[in-house]
C-alpha positions as a printed NumPy array, in Angstrom:
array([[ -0.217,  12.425, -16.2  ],
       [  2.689,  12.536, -14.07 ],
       [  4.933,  10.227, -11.957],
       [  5.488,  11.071,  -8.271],
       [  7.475,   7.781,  -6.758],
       [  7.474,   6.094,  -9.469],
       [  3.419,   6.263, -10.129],
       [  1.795,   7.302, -12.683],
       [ -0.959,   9.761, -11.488],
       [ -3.673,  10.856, -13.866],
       [ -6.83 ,  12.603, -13.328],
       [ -9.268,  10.518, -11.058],
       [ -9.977,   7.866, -13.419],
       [-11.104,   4.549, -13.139],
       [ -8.175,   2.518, -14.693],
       [ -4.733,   3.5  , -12.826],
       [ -1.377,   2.385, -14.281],
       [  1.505,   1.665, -11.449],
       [  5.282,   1.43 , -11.887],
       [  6.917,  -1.289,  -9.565],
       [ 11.054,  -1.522,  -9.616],
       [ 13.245,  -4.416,  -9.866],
       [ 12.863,  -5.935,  -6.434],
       [ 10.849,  -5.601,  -3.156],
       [  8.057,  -3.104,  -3.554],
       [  5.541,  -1.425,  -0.859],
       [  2.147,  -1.539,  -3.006],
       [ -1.573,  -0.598,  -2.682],
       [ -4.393,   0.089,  -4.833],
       [ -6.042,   3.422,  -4.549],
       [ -9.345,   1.622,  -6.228],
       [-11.795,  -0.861,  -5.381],
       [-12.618,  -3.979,  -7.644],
       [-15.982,  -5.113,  -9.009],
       [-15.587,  -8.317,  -8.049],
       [-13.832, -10.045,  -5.421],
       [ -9.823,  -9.822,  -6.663],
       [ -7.012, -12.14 ,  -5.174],
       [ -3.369, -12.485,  -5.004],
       [ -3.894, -14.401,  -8.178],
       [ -5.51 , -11.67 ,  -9.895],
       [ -2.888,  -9.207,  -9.187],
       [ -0.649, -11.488,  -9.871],
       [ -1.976, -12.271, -13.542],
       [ -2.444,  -8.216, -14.266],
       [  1.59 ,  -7.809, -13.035],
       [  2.388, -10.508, -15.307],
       [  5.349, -12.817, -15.391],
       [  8.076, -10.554, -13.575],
       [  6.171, -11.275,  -9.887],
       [  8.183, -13.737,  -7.589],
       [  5.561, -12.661,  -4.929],
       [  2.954, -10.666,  -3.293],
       [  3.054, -11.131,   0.724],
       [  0.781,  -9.375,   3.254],
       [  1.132,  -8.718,   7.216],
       [ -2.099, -10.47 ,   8.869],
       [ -2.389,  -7.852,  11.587],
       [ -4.193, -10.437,  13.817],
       [ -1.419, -12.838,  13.954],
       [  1.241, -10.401,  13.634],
       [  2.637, -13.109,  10.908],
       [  3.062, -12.261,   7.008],
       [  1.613, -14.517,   4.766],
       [  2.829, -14.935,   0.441],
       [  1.342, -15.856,  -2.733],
       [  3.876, -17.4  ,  -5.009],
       [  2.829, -17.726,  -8.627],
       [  3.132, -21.252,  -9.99 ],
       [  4.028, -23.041,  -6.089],
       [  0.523, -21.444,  -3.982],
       [ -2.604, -22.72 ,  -5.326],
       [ -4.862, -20.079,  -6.772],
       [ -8.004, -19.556,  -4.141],
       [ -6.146, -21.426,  -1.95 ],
       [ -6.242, -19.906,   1.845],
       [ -2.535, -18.533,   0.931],
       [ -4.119, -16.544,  -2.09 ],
       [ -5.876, -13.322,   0.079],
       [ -8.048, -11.024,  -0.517],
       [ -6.529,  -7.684,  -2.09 ],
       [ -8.12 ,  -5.297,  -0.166],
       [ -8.744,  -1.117,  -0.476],
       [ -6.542,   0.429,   2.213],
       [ -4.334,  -2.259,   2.496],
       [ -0.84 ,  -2.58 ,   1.459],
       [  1.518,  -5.48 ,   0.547],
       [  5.208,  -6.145,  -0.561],
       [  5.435,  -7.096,  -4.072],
       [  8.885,  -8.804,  -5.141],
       [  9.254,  -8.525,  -9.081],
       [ 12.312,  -9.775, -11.144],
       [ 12.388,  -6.49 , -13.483],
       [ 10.897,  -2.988, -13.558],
       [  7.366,  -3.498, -14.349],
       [  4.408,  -1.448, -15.529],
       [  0.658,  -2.787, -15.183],
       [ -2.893,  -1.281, -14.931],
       [ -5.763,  -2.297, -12.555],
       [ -9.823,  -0.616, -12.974],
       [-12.291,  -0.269, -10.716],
       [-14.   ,   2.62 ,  -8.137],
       [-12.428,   5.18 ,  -6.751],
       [-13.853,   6.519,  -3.748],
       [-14.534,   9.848,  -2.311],
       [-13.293,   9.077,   1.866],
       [-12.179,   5.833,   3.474],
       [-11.965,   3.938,   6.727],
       [ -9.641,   1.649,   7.806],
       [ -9.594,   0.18 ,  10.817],
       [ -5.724,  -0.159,  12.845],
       [ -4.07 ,  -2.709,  15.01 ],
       [ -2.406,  -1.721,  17.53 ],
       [  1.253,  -2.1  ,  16.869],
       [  2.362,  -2.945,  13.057],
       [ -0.028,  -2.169,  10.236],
       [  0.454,  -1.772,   6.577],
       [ -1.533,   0.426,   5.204],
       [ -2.551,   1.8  ,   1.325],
       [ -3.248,   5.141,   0.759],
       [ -6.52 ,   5.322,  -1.149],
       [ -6.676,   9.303,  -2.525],
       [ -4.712,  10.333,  -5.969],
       [ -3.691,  13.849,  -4.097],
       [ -0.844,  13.665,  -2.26 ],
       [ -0.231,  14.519,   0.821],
       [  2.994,  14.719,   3.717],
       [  3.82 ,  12.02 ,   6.739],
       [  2.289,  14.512,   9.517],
       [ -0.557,  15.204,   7.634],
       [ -1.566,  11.502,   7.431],
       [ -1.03 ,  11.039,  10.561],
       [ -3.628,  13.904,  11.55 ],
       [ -6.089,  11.772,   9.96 ],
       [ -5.975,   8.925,  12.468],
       [ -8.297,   8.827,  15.231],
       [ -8.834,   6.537,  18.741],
       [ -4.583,   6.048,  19.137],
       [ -1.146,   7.574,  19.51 ],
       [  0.769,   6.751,  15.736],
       [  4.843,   6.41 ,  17.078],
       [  5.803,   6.021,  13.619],
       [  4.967,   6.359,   9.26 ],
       [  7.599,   4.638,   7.439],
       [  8.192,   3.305,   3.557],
       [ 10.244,   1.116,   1.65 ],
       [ 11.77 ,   3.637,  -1.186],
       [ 12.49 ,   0.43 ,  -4.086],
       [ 14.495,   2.654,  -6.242],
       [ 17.348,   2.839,  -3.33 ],
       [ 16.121,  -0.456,  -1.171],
       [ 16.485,   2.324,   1.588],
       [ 13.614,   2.74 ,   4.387],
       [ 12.371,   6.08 ,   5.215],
       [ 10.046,   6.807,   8.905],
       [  8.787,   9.901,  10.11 ],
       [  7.688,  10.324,  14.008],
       [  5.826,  12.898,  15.137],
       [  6.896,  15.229,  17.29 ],
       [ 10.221,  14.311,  17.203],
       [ 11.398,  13.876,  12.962],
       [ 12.178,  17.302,  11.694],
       [ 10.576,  18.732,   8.891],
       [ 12.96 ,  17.524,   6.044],
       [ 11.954,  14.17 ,   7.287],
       [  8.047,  14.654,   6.445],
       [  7.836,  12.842,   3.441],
       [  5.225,  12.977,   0.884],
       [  2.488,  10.07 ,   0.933],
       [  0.907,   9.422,  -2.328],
       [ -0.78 ,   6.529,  -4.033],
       [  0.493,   3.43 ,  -4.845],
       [  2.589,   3.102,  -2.104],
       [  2.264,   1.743,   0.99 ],
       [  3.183,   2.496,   4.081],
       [  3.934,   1.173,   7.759],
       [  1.524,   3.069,  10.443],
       [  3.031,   1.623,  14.157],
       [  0.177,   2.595,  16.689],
       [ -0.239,   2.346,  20.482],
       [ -3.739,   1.107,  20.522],
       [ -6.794,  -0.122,  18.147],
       [ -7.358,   3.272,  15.991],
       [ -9.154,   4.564,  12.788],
       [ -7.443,   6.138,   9.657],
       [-10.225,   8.309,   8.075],
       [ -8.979,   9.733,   4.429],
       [-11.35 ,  11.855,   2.237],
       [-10.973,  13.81 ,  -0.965]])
């Protein structure tokens, strides 16, 4: 194993630990669940250290929270975690948890236009520019991260960041893709 951002990364394996840090968090899951896995799930499998898990509903434009112990578990407030998807998790103390289930070969996920947040679903890593190569059908104006370890955001833009500013995507995270129009991201293996 080894940690790049703070996750661990082992050989493609169906049970994959993560590291969140004290505070706000930019999280996906690189795997898909056997059955249908909520807010409340992740929540449970975090353990007592979450405040809360919040996603951006690209269709209102609004985020949306599951708070352990105040939202009602399979309430409409307790989403869907979904592959490709990414959400802010807000823990109380550095925190180390494990999740199983499918990885997959390629993905698909489908972008708003304007604001999405988006989980990178591979265990290789790869840079800002290169992810942005893999979306198809719009114009990306921006990749950007929440680094928790400095509370600091980080944004690359094509054709204008320069290279020291091409970060490293890898999985875990998540990430903010801004778009001009309805597009595809398309990641494979």
């Amino acid at each position: 194993m080894r940690i790049d951002f703070g996750n661990l990364l082992p050989e493609p394996d169906p049970e994959i630990p993560f590291v969140l840090t004290k505070g706000w968090n930019m999280w996906s899951s690189p795997l898909t669940m056997t059955n249908a896995f909520y807010a409340s799930d992740l929540a449970a499998k975090i353990g007592p250290t979450v405040v809360k898990i919040s996603r951006l509903n690209t269709a209102t434009g609004k985020y949306e929270a599951f708070v352990p112990g105040v939202t009602t578990p399979r309430s409409a407030l307790d989403f869907q975690i979904l592959y490709g998807v990414g959400y802010y998790i807000v823990v109380r103390s550095d925190t180390y948890f494990t999740l199983t289930g499918t990885l997959h070969p390629s993905s698909s996920l489908d972008l708003a236009k304007g604001w999405n947040i988006v989980g990178y679903t591979t265990l290789a890593p790869m840079k800002a520019s290169d992810l942005v190569s893999h979306v198809s059908g719009c114009k990306v104006y921006k990749v950007s991260y929440l680094d928790s370890a400095t509370g600091k955001y980080y944004a690359y833009v094509p054709g204008v960041s320069s290279p020291d500013k091409d970060f490293v995507i890898s999985s875990g995270r998540a990430y903010f893709v801004v778009t001009n129009a309805i597009g595809t991201l398309g990641l494979g293996t």
